[in-house]
VMD Tcl script that draws the C-alpha trace (Angstrom):
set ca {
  {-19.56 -22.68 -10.45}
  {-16.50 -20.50 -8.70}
  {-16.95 -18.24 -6.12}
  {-13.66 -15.81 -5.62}
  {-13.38 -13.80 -2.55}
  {-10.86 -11.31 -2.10}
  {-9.46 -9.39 1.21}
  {-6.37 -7.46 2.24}
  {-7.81 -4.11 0.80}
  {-7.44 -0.64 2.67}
  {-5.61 2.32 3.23}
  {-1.91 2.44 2.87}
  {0.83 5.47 2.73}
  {2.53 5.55 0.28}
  {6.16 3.17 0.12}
  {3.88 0.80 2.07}
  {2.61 -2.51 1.70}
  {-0.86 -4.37 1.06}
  {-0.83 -7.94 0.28}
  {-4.11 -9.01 -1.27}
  {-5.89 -12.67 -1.15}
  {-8.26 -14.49 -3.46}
  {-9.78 -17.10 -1.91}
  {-11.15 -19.61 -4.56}
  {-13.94 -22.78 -4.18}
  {-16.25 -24.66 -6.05}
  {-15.16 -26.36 -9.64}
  {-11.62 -25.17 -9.55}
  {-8.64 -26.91 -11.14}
  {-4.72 -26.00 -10.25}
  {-4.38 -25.92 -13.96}
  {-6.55 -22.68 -13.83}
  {-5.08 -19.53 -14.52}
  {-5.68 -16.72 -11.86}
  {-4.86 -12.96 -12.25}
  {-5.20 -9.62 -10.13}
  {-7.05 -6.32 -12.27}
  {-7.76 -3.41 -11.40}
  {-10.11 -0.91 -12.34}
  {-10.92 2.76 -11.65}
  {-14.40 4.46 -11.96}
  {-15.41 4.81 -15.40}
  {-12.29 2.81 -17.01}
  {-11.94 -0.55 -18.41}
  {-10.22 -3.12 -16.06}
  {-6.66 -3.49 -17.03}
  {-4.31 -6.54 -16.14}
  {-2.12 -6.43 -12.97}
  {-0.67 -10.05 -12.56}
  {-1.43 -12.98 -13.73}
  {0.13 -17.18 -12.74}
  {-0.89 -20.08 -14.23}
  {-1.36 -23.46 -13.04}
  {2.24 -24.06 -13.77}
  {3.19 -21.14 -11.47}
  {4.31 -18.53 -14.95}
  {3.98 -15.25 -14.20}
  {2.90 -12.12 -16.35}
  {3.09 -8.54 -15.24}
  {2.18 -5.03 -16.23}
  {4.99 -2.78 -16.25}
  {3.48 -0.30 -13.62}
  {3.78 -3.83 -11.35}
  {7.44 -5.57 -12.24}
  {9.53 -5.20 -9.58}
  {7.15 -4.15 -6.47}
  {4.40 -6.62 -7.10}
  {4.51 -10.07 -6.59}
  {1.73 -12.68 -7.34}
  {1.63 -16.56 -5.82}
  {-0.64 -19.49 -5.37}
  {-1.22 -22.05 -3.00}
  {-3.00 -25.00 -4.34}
  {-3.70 -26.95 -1.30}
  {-5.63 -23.76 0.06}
  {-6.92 -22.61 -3.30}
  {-5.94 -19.09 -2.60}
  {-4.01 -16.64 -5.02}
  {-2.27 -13.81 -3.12}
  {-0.47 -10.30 -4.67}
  {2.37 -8.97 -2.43}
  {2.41 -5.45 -3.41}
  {5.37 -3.53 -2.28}
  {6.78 0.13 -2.88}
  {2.75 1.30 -3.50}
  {2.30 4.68 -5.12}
  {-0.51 7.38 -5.24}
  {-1.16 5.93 -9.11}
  {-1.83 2.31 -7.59}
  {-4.88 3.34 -5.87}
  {-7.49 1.41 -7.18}
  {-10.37 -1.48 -6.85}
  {-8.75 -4.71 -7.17}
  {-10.04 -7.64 -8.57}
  {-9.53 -11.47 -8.71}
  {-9.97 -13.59 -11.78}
  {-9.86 -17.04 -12.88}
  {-10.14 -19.07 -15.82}
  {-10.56 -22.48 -16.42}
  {-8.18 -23.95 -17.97}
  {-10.49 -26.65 -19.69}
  {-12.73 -24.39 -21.62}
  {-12.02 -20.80 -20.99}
  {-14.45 -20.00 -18.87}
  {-14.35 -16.69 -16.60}
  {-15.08 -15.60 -12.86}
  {-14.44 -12.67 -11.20}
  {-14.76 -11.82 -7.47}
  {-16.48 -8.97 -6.29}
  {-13.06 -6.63 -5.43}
  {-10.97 -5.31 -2.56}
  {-10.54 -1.39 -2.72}
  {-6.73 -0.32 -2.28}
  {-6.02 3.30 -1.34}
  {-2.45 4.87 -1.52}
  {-2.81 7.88 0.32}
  {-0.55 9.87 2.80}
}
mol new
graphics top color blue
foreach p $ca { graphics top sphere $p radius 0.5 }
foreach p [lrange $ca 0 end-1] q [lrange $ca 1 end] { graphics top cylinder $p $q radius 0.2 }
display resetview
């Protein structure tokens, strides 16, 4: 089992900065791949970042450039540095991983990001 917690959620004006955590434990591998979503009421979850165990990273275009996902093995923890934050990035956030062995998914239970003046 994996248990993802996330923090560094809240209120933010916009041009500001929020850097989010994922804190990861249980059966977790640094082969794992770990991404950021986010999802607003009544909409599917869509892809913010995403690194692999290898440290690639993937974007969506509404991130490249002000976002900025790492990882830190040794303390299991996944972090997104977002930057420049915009109105249209409010959102709940969410950390995911999957195991690189067979697939399997976990989610945490999400950090709420507000962009708001």
């Amino acid at each position: 089992q994996v248990q993802l917690v996330e923090a560094g959620g809240g209120l933010v004006q916009p041009g500001g900065s929020l850097r989010l955590s994922c804190a990861a434990s249980g059966s977790i591998f640094s082969l794992d791949v770990i991404g950021w979503y986010r999802q607003a009421p009544g909409k599917q979850r869509e892809l913010v970042a995403v690194i692999t165990g290898a440290g690639n990273t993937n974007y969506a275009v509404s991130a490249k450039g002000r976002f900025t996902i790492s990882r830190d093995n040794a303390k299991n923890t996944v972090y997104l540095q977002m930057n420049s934050l915009k109105s249209e990035d409010t959102d709940d956030y969410y950390c995911s991983l999957q195991h690189w062995s067979d697939g399997a998914t976990y989610w945490g239970q999400g950090t709420q990001v507000t962009v708001s003046s």
